[in-house]
Structures are given as structure tokens and as C-alpha cells.
N, C-alpha and C positions, 0 to 999 in steps of 0.2 A: 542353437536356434535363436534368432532376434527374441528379444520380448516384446508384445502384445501390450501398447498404449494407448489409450482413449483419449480424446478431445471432449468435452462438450461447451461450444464455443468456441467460434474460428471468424473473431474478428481480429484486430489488428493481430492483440498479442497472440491470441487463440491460432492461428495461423501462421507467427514466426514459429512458434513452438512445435507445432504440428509438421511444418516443413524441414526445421533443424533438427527433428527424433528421428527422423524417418533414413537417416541414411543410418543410423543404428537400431533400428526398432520397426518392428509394423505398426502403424500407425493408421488408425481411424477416427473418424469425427464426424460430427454432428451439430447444425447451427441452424436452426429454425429461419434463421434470414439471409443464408448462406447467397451468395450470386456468384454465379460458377466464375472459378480462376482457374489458374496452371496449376496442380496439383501432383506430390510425386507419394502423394496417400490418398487412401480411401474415404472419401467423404459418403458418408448412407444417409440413408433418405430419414430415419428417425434414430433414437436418441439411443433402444433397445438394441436394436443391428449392431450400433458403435461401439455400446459397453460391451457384449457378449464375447466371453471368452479371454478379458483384458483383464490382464494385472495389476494395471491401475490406470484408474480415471482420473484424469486432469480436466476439474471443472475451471473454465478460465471464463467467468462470466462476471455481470454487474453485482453487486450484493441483493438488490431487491430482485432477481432473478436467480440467485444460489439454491432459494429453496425448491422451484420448480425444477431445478435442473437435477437436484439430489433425487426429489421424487420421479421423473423420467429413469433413473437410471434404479431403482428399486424394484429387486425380484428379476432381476435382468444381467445381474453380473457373475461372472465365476466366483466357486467357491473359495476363500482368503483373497478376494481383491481388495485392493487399498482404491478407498476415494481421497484425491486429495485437492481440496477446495481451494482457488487462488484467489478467490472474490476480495475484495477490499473492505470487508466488513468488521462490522464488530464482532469483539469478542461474545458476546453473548448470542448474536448470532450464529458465532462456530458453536458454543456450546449447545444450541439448539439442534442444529443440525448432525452435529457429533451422538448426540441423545437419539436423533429420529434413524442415522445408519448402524449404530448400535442396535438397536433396538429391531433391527431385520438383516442382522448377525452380518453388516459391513465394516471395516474397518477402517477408521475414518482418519485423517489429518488433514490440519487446516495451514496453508501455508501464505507469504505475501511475494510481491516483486519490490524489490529494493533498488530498482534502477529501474529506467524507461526502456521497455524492452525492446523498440527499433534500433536503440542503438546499439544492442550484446545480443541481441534474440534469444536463439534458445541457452544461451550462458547469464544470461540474467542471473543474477544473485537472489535468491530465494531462500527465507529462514521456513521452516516446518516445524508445527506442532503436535502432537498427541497421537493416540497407539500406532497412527501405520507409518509418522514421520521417519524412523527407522529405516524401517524396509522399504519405504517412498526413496529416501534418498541414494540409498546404496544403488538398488537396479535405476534409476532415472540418471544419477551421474556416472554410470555406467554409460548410457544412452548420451551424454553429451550435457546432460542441465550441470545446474554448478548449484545445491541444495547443501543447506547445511541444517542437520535438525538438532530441538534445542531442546526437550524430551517432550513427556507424555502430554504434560498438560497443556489439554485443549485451552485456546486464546493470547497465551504468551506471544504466538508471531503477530497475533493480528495484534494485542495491543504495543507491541515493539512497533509498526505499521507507522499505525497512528499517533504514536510517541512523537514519531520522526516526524508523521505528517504537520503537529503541531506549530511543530518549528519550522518547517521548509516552509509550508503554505503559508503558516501564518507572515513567516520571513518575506515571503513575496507579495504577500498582503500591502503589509507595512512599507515597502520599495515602492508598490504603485502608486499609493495613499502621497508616500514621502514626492517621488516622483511629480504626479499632476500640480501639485501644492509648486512644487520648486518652479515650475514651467508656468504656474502663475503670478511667478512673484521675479521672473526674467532671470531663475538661476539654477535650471535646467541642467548646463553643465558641468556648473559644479559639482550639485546634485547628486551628480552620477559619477562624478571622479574619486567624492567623497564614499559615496557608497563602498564601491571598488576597496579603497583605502582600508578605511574600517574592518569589512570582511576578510581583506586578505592580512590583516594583523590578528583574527582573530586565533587562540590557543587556549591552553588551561588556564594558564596567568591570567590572561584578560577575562575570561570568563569567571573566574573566583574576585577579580578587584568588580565586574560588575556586577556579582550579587550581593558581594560585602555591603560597597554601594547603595543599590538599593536598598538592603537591611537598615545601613544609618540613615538614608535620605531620602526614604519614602515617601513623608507627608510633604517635602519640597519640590519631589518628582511630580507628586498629584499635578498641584499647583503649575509647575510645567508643562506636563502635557494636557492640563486644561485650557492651557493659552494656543499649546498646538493646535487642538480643536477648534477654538476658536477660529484662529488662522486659515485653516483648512476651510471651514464653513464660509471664512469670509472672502476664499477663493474658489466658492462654489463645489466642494467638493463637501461630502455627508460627514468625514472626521471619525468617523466609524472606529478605525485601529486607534487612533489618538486618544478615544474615549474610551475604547474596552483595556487600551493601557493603564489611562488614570483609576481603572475601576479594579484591575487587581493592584496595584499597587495602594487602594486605601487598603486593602485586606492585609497587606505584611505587616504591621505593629502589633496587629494581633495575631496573628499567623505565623509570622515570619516567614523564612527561605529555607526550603532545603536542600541537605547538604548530602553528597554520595555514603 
């Protein structure tokens, strides 16, 4: 017999996932702003319907919406169903919410997406943490997701998340910041060749000679990227990354860098 999956949340992701379980799984859902599409699940009219009877809940919602959706689905689920929360929240937030399904005998795990999920759907790469990550990932890659859980303890995935997100975001941060600047000083194309260059040398090597790097040449860096700010400002742009660069690099002489 298929297993019995819940949605709650059938926007973008909420809806690849829901359409890619379903040819291994019964599948229902539930989205308060839902606007009817081609459906080859069950979509119910509220949040109760959806959970009842499911193995596990896949909350694929906003973070300031996880909690509502945790409480919809409370007092409404089969006995040993796993909640498992995809929101992009903090860690403290899953511990919160791990505390509130606990606490009305749910078993909870909090998981992330590690790829954009239009382009893998339901094979998204998804880390999972705490008591029902287990059992979450065995029947759901069973079902077709691709979950890897990383143990009990609640917020490990989400701050693994956001580890990455530091770096990616922040990474594209710094390209658009670098980017408008370049296009104001008539070297746009370089800009962007150089970009490319850079990123695609980078490895372990390079990333150990550039935190050595900053370790010895911190307070020269400052100075550096103060003048990028400058620059920046004096091509109309706020210099924003340029400046919260120069401002962790005054903290390394007393700080320093760490190391794996």
C-alpha cells in the first residue's frame, strides 16, 4: 500500500513535491492561497483533512508561517506521524517548534532544500534533523525525495542552511555591489570575466592562501576595502558589502580566522 503524505503548502516548491510523491505515495495538501491547477493529488479544503491519517507532514512553508502551520496540523494527525518542517528558518525557530510538537506527543524533524527546487523537484537534496529525521527519510526516499538525515539534533540542518546561505547570498551580494560599480567606471566586461576567472579557480588551496592572507594582511585589507567604499559611493552605489567587509576584517588581529 502507497504511504499517506501530507503537504502543507503548495506554492512553488510545495507543489513540485506534492506532484513528484504522488506517483509513489498518496498525497494530500493544503494552502490557504491555493488557485486551482492540474492536480494528480488531493488538495482539501483545510489543513485538518490533509494531515489526517498521514505519515508524514511536509510543511513547505515561509518561516514566519511554520508556526501556524505546525498549529493547523495539531491534534489532527495519526498516531507516530513525523512532522517534517522545510521552512528556511532558524535554528531556534525549529527548536521551538520541535518543543511545541513534542509536547502534543508529534514527532518532529526540521529539514532544508539545498538546491532550487524547479530545477530537481521532488529530488531536491534535503538534509534532515531530529527525532523523526530517520524515519522521515527512509519512507519519503522511498517515495522519490533524495533526504539525507544527519541525526537527532534539532537545528543542525537549518544552521548548515544558512552556513551556505552566508556564502552563496552573501557571494551574490558582493557580484552585484562589484558588478554596478564596474559598469560605472566603463569596465562592466571585465568585471564579469574576471568574476567567472576567479570563481572558477577556486579549491581548498586557494581558499587556505586566502584566509592565511587575511590573517597577516588584515589591517591593509581594511584600508582597502575602504577605498572600495569609497569608490562605490562615488559611483553612486551605498558600498554596503565593501563596508561590512572592511568591518570584519578589523575584528581578525583580535579574533583571528578559523581553521576546520
Amino acid at each position: 500500500m502507497k504511504p499517506h503524505v501530507a503537504l502543507l503548502g503548495l506554492g512553488e516548491a510545495g507543489y513540485a513535491f506534492a506532484a513528484g510523491l504522488s506517483a509513489r505515495a498518496r498525497v494530500t495538501g493544503f494552502d490557504p492561497a491555493w488557485q486551482d491547477r492540474p492536480v494528480d493529488f488531493t488538495v482539501t479544503g483545510g489543513a485538518a483533512a490533509a494531515v489526517a491519517g498521514a505519515q508524514v507532514v511536509i510543511a513547505l512553508t515561509a518561516a514566519a508561517d511554520a508556526p501556524g502551520a505546525l498549529r493547523s496540523a495539531l491534534g489532527h494527525t495519526a498516531d507516530g506521524a513525523i512532522y517534517l518542517d522545510l521552512s528556511t528558518g532558524s535554528p531556534e525557530l525549529k527548536r521551538e517548534l520541535a518543543a511545541q510538537a513534542a509536547a502534543h506527543g508529534l514527532t518532529f524533524a526540521e529539514g532544508v532544500l539545498m538546491a532550487p527546487v524547479l530545477r530537481l523537484l521532488e529530488k531536491t537534496p534535503v538534509l534532515a534533523a531530529g527525532p523523526g529525521a530517520g524515519p522521515a527519510a527512509a519512507l519519503l526516499t522511498a517515495a522519490g525525495m533524495d533526504i539525507t538525515p544527519l541525526g537527532a539534533e534539532v537545528g543542525e540542518a537549518a544552521a548548515r542552511k544558512l552556513l551556505r546561505s552566508i556564502v552563496v547570498k552573501g557571494l551574490t551580494a558582493l557580484m552585484v555591489e562589484s558588478l554596478r560599480v564596474a559598469e560605472a567606471q566603463g569596465l562592466g566586461a571585465w568585471c564579469h570575466e574576471h568574476l567567472v576567472e576567479t570563481l572558477t579557480e577556486l579549491d581548498g588551496d586557494v581558499l587556505r592562501r586566502l584566509l592565511d592572507g587575511t590573517e597577516r594582511h588584515s589591517v591593509r585589507r581594511v584600508a582597502e576595502m575602504e577605498a572600495a567604499a569609497e569608490m562605490a559611493v562615488a559611483a553612486g552605489e551605498s558600498g554596503a558589502m565593501a563596508r561590512a567587509t572592511a568591518e570584519v576584517l578589523k575584528s581578525v588581529p583580535a579574533r583571528g580566522v578559523p581553521r576546520p
